[in-house]
Structure formats: C-alpha cells, structure tokens
C-alpha positions as CSV (number, residue, x, y, z in Angstrom):
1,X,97.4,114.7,96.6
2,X,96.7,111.4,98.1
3,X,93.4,110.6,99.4
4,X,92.5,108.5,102.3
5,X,89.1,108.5,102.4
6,X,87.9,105.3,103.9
7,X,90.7,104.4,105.5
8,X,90.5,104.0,109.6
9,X,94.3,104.9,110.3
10,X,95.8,107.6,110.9
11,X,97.4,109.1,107.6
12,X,101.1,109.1,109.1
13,X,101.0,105.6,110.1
14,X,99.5,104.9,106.7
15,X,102.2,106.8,104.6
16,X,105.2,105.7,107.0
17,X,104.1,101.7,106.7
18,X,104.5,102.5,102.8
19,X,107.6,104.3,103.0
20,X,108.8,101.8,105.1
21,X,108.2,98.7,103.6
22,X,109.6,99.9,100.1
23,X,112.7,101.9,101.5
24,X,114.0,99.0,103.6
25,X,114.6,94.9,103.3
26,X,111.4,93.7,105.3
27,X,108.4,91.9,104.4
28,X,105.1,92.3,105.4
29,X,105.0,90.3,108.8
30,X,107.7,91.7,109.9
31,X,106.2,95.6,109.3
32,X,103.3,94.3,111.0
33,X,105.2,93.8,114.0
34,X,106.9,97.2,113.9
35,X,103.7,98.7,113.5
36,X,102.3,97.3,116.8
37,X,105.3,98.0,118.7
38,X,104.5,102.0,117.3
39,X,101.1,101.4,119.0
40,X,99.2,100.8,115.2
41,X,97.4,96.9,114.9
42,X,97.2,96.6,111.3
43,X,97.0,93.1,109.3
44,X,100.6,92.4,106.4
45,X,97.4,92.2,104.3
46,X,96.3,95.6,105.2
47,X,99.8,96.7,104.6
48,X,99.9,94.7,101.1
49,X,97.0,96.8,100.2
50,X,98.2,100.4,101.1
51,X,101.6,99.9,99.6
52,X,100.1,98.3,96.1
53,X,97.2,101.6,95.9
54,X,99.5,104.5,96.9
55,X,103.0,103.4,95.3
56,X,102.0,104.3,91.8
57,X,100.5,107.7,93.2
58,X,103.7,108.7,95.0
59,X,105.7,107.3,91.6
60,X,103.8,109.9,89.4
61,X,104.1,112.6,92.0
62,X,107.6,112.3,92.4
63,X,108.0,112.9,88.7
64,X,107.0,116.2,88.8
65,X,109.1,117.2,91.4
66,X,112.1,115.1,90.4
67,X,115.1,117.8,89.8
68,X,116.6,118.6,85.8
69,X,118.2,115.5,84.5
70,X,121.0,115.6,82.3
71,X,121.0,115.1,78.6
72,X,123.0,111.6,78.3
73,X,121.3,109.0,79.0
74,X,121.4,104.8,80.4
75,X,118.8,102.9,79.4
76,X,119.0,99.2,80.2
77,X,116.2,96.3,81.8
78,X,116.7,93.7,84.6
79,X,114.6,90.8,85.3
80,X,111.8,90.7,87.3
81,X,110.2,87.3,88.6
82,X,106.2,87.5,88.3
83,X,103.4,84.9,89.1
84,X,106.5,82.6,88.2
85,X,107.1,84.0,84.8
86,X,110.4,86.1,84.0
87,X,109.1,89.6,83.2
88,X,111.5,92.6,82.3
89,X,111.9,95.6,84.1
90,X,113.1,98.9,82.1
91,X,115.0,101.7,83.6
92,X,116.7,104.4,82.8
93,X,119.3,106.7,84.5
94,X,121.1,110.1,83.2
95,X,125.3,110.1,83.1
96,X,125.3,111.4,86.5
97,X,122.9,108.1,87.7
98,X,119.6,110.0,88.6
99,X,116.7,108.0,87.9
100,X,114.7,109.2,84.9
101,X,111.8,106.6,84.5
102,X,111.4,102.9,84.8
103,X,108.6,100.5,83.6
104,X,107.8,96.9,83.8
105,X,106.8,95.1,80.9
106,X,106.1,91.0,80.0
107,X,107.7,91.4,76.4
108,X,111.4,92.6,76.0
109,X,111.0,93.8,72.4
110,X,110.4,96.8,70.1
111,X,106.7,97.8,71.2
112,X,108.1,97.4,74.7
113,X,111.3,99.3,74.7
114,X,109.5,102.1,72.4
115,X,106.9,102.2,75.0
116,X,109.2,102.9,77.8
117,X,111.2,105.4,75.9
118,X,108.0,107.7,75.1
119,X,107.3,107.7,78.4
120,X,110.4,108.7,79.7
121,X,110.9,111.2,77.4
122,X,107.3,113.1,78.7
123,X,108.7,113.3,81.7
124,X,112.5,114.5,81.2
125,X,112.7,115.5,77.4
126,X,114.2,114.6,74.5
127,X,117.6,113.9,75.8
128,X,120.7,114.1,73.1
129,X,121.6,110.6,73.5
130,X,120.9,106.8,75.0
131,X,123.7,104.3,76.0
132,X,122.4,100.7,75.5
133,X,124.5,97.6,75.4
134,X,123.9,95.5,72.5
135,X,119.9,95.4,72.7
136,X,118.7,95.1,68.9
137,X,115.3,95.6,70.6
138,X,116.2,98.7,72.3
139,X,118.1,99.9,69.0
140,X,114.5,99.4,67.1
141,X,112.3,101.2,70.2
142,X,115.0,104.7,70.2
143,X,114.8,104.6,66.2
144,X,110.6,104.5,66.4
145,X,110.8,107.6,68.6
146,X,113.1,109.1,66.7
147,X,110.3,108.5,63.7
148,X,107.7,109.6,66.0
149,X,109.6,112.9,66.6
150,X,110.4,113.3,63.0
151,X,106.6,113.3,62.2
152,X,105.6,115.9,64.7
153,X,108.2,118.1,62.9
154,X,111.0,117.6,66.1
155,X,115.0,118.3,64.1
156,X,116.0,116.5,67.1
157,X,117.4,113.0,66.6
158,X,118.3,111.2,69.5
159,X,122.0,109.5,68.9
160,X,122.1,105.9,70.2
161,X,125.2,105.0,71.4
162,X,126.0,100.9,71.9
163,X,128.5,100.5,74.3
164,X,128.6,98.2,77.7
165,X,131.5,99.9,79.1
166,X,129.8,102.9,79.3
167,X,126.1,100.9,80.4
168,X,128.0,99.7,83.5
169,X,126.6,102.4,85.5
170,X,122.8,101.4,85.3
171,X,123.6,98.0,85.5
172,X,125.4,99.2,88.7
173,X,122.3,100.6,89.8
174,X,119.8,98.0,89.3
175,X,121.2,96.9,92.6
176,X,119.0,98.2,94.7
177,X,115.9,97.2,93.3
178,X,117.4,93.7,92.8
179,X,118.3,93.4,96.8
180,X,115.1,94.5,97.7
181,X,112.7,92.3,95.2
182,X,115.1,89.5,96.5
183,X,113.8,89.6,99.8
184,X,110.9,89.3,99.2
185,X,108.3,86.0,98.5
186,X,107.8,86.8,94.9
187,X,104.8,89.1,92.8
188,X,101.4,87.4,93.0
189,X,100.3,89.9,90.0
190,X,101.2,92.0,87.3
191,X,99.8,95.3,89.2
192,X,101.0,94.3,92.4
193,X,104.8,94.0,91.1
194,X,104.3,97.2,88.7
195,X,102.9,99.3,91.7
196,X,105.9,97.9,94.3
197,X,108.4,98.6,91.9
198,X,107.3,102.2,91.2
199,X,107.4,102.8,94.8
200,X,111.0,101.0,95.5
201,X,112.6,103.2,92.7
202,X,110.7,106.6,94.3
203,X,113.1,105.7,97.8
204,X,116.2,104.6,95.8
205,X,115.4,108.6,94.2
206,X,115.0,110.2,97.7
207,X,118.1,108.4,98.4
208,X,120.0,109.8,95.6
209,X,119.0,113.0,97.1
210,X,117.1,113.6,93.7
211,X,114.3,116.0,94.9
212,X,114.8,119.8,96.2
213,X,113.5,119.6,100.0
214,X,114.5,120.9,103.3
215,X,112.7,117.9,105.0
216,X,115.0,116.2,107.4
217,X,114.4,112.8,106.7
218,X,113.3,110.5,104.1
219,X,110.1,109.5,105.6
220,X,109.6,113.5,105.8
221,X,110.2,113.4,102.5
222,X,108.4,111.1,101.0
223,X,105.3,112.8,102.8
224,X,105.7,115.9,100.9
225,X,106.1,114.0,97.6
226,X,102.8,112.5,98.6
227,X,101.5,116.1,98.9
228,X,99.0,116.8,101.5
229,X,96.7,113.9,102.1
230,X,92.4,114.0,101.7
231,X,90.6,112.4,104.5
C-alpha cells in the first residue's frame, strides 16, 4: 500500500496528478493548471515530487498483479537522455508484446544486461527463450544467468535466439515511452528518470489491458494497483 502520511492533499488528487502526468503527453505546468481548474492549487514542483516518490511504488506493485506472461521472450534497450548524458533503457516484452520488466542503466554491457535479466526473471520466470538483435552484450548477460541457474542446480537453459526480424516487435513498442520522454524537458537525475520511467511503462501496461480488473477506467485502475492508500 501507498502511504501518504504528510501529505496535505487529498489522496485522489494525489494519485490522479501521478497517473496523469505519466499516462498522457503533458508536463508539469501544464498539470498544474488542470489541477486548479479541478479545484486542487498545487505547485509543478509539488507534482515533480509525488510522481518521482510514488512511481517506483506503483512499478513494484503492479508486478505482482501483472497477468501470466508467455514463455518467448523480446528483450532489447532504447536510449534515454539523462543530466545530458545518453543512458540505456532495458526492456523486455513476451511474443504476445506484454511488458515483462524494464530497467535503466548508465552502462550498456554484460553486468548491465545480466542485471536486468535477473530481475526480470524474479518477476516472470525462467522463460524458454530471449530474442535479441545482434547485442554481444546481451548474448554475454543471458549466458551469465544461464550459469547462475546452472549453479543453483536449474536443467533449464534459456535458448538465445539473435534475430532482428523477429525483435521488431519491442522495438515497435518502445514507442510509447519514447513519445512521452520526448515531450518532456529532459531528466535532471538518475532517480528522477529511473522512477518516471517505471511509472510511464506501469500506464503503457494498463493500456495493454495487462492486469485482471473490473475497474472502469484507467485512473480507477491504477488506484487499485496502488492498493489502498495510509494517511
């Protein structure tokens, strides 16, 4: 659950400014004037604030009540401009194009794409295999989890297949994350683009319809991802 503890504003506005800002192509002046036309004065800085704490809370939520992936996966990364340095964002989608887990990360290299891959695989499996395009990185990070699941005494080897044809669909979906960094002025920080980007790919999921939920909208939505919220 989400707390709010110390936080003057009603927990609806709070949650809807987040889901708001990270769902849709507006920046944080702009919210602020929706906001006060919805009655709520609150400062962009404010909003900067909420969206950068409760993102990465939302992100780990939503894991658990993601739906079952499939077994095939895409993995590729797409650039991310940080404190003006290129950083590399890593995602990764199953053959059907649900989002299975995404990280940003200042190195593109074997630490890095291993790093990503463990995580991704505590949160949907071992899958049977990963697509990559011609990545010797990426080749290096599947082949050090595959040693890593070899030592626990996992049979399971992960096939890595190199194909770009194939990769075309999660280069397809990198899309949406592109059109909405692009609109905006650009990451001051590290955690402030890591916890934005978490939240940006949890309303690009609601919008695949990825979570099981009679809510009828996807602010409604994300609310129950949040869980119930702690004054």
């Amino acid at each position: 659950m989400i707390s709010l503890k110390g936080c003057h504003f009603p927990k609806d506005a709070v949650l809807y400014a987040v889901c708001f800002y990270l769902r849709y192509t507006v920046s944080y002046r702009d919210l602020e004037e929706i906001m006060a036309e919805r009655g709520v004065r609150v400062d962009h800085a404010t909003l900067n604030r909420w969206v950068v704490k409760y993102s990465p809370i939302v992100a780990a939520r939503a894991q658990s009540k993601n739906r079952p992936t499939l077994s095939s996966w895409r993995m590729d990364e797409t650039y991310i401009r940080v404190c003006g340095k290129w950083m590399y964002f890593y995602r990764a989608v199953d053959k059907a194009g649900n989002t299975l887990d995404f990280m940003l990360s200042e190195r593109r290299n074997r630490p890095a794409a291993a790093g990503f891959f463990s995580k991704a695989l505590s949160s949907n499996g071992i899958p049977s295999k990963i697509v990559i395009d011609k990545s010797g990185a990426n080749a290096a990070g599947i082949r050090e989890v595959n040693k890593i699941l070899n030592r626990f005494g996992c049979l399971t080897k992960i096939e890595t297949v190199r194909s770009k044809y194939l990769n075309n669909l999660i280069e397809q979906d990198h899309r949406f994350i592109k059109r909405r960094v692009g609109h905006m002025c650009g990451f001051k920080s590290f955690r402030s683009a890591s916890a934005t980007l978490d939240g940006i790919e949890v309303a690009n999921m609601i919008r695949k319809q990825q979570f099981p939920s009679t809510a009828t909208s996807g602010f409604r939505l994300f609310v129950e991802i949040a869980g119930r919220c702690v004054r």
